[in-house]
N, C-alpha and C positions, 0 to 999 in steps of 0.2 A: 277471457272469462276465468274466474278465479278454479284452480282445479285442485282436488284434495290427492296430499302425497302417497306413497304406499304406506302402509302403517309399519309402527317401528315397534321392538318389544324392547323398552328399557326396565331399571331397576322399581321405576311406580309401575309399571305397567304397560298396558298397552296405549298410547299415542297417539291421537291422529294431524299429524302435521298437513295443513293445507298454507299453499300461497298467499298468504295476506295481501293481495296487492288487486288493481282493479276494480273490481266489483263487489259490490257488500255479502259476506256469507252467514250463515247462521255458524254461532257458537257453541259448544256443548262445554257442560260442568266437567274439569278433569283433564280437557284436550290442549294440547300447545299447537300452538299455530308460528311459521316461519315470519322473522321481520321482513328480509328481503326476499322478493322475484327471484332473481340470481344470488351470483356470487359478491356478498356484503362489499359495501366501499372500502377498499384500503387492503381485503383478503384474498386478493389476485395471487396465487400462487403459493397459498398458503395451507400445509397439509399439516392439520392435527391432528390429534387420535383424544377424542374425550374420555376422561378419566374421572371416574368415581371416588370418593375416598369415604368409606361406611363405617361410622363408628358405632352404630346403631347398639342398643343392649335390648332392644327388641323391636317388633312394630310399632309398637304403643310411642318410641322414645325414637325415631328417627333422627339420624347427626350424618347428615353427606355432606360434602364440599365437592365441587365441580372443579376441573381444569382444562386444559384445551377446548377449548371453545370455540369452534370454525362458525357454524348455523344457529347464530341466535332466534331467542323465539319470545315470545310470552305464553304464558300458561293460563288460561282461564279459569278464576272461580264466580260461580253466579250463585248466588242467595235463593235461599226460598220463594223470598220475597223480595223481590227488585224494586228499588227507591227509588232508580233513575242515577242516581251521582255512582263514580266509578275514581278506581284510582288504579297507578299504575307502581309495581312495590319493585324497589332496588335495592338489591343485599349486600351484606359485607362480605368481607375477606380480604383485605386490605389490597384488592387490585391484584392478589395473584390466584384467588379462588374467590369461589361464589358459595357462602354457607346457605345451600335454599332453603334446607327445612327450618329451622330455626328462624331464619330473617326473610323468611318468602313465603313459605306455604303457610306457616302456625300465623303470620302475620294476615295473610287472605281470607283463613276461614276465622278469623276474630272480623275482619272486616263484613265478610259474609253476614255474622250473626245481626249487623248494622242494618241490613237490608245494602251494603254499599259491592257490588260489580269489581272481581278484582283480579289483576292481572299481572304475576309474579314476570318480573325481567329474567331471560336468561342470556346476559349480555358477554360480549368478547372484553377478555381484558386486555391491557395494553402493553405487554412485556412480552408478547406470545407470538412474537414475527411479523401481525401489521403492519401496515405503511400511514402512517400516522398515527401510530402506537396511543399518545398524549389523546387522541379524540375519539378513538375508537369506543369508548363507553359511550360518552355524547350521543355520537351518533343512534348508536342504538335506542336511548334514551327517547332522543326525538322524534324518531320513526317509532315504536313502541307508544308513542302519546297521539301522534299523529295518526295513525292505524286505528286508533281507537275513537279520536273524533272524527274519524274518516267514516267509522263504522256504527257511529251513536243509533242513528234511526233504525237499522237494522236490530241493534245489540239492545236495544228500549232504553237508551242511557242520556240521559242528559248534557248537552254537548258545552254546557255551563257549568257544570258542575262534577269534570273531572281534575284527580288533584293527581301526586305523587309523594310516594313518602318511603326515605330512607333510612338503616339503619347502619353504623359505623361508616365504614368507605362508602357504602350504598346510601349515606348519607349524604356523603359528599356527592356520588354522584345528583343525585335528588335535588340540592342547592346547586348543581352543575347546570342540570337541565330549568331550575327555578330560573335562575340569572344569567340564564345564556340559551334561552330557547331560540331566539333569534337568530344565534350566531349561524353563517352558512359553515357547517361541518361536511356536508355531503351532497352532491351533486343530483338534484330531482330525480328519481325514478319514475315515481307516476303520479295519476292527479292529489294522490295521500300526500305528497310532499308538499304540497300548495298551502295545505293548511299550516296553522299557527300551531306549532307545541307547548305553549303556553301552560304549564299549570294552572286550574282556580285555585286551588291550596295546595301546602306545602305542610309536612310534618316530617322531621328531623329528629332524629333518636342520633345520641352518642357520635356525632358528626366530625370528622377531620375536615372541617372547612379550610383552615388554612397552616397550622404548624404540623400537620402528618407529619408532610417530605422532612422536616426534621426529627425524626423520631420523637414523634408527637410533644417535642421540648418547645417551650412559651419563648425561647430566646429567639427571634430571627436571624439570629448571625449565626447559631448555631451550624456547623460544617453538616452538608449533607451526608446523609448516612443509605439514603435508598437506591436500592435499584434505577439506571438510569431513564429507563422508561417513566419509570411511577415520579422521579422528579422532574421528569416535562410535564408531566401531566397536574400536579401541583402548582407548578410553577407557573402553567398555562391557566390555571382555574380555581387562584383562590378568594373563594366562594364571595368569603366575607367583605371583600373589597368588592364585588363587581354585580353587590346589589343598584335596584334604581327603585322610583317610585312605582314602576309597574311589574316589582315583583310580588309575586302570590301572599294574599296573608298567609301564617307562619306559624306551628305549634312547634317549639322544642322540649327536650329532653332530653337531659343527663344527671349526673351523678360525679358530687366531688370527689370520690377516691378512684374515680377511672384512672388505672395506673397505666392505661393506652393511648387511651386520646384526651390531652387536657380538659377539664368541662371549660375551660377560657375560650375555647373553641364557639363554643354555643355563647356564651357571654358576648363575644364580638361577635358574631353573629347576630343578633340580638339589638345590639345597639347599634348596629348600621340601618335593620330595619326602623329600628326605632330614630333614627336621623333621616332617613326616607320618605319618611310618613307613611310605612305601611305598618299595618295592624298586625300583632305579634303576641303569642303567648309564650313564658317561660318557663319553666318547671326544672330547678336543679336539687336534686336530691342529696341527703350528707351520704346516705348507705347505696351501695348496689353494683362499684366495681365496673367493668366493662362489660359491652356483649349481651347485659339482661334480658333483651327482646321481651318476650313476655313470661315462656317457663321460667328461665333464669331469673325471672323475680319474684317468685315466688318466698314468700316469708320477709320481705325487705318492705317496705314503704315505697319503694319506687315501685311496685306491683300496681299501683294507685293511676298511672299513668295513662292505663286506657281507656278508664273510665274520666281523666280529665279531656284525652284528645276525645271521646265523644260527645262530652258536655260541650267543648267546643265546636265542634265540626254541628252540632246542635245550631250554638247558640249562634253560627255565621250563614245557617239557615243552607251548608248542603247539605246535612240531611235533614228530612223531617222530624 
């Protein structure tokens, strides 16, 4: 039986982490909950100390970035009004941090305002001592999706109409778990692992799909420049080749003066779906730089953006 942790006091608050695993539990707005039972695949012996980094200039204007990350979780936000459709949010940090508020929280309660169920990633990255460093987002990814149509009928969520959607690296991952739900990353723990991690959609903001590992350069010959870690894990997973016809239909979004991540990125991207045969929207902006999420675009025309992924998420009928 699923059993609720001790409560934790971190920098949001107070926490209450329970086992995700087993048996369906009720969710609360606010609470994070554990991916794994035990100790994560690959994190056998693996001691971190999570670290905070607060840039905050007030409550109002939250800027953390995460590190060490042993106990992933997701965080749940539920809506007012619940549609039924859910999605599961993967953040940036280019693989060595996790920016939540900006690219996880501000992203949940925009989704919230949808009536759409939402549930910020707080995944292990892959440079941090792992044992299969290259998969270890993956993994989380999968189990994180899986947990959640594990738990639909419990959670009143639609087990057809949850998506995932990421922004910069959390983009990448997001096209990771798009196009490689399938892949076996981790060894079953319980009957959650049986199901399909499947995305029904897919929405990609500012995405390293496949020239990161070269410091975001459009040359493939370009000499790698990353961390050895973060280039197995590129080099394991890029994105844009290892689409198929039964990957999620697809919103993206970027911006030509990303001086981070080429928007060529999203372009190939784009037209792999688009030689897939699956259904795809595109949205490249001249203005808005890297990172926008949605404060950061404030005053630009790329600010337009989420009211385009809604008119879409509309017009593909999950939500109402």
């Amino acid at each position: 039986m699923l059993k609720k942790m001790p409560f934790t006091l971190t920098c949001t608050g107070v926490l209450v982490f329970a086992s995700a695993f087993a048996q369906a539990f009720p969710i609360n707005h606010g609470s994070e909950y554990k991916l794994w039972p035990a100790t994560p695949p690959g994190s056998a012996g693996v001691v971190l100390e999570e670290k905070v980094k607060d840039s905050s200039k007030d409550a109002n204007d939250p800027q953390r970035t995460l590190e060490g990350i042993s106990q992933p979780t997701i965080r749940a936000f539920i809506p007012q009004k619940p549609n039924g459709a859910a999605v599961i949010i993967t953040v940036g940090g280019g693989y060595t941090s996790l920016v939540i508020d900006k690219e996880g929280t501000d992203i949940a309660k925009w989704f919230n305002t949808l009536g759409v169920t939402a549930f910020v990633v707080k995944n292990r990255l892959p440079g941090e001592g792992h044992a299969n460093g290259k998969d270890v987002p993956l993994q989380d990814a999968q189990r994180a999706l899986r947990l959640v149509r594990a738990n639909a009928a419990e959670w009143k969520i639609d087990s057809n109409k949850i998506g995932a959607i990421g922004l910069s690296s959390g983009g990448h991952l997001a096209s990771t778990l798009g196009t490689n739900y399938a892949k076996k990353v981790y060894d079953a723990v319980d009957a959650s692992d049986t199901i399909s991690a499947r995305p029904d959609f897919l929405i990609l903001a500012y995405g390293p799909h496949s020239s990161n590992a070269r410091k975001y350069l459009i040359n493939p010959d370009q000499k790698p420049v990353q961390p050895a870690e973060k280039q197995a894990l590129y080099d394991e997973y890029p994105t844009d080749k290892q689409i198929t016809k039964d990957t999620a239909p697809t919103f993206i979004v970027a911006t030509d003066n990303d001086d981070k991540v080429d928007s060529r990125n999203s372009t190939r991207f784009y037209n792999a779906l688009k030689a897939a045969g699956v259904p795809a929207e595109l949205h490249i902006f001249q203005d808005g730089k890297h990172g926008f999420a949605i404060r950061n675009a404030t005053g630009y025309p790329v600010a337009i953006w989420t009211v385009l992924a809604e008119n879409w998420l509309r017009a593909n009928k999950f939500i109402p």
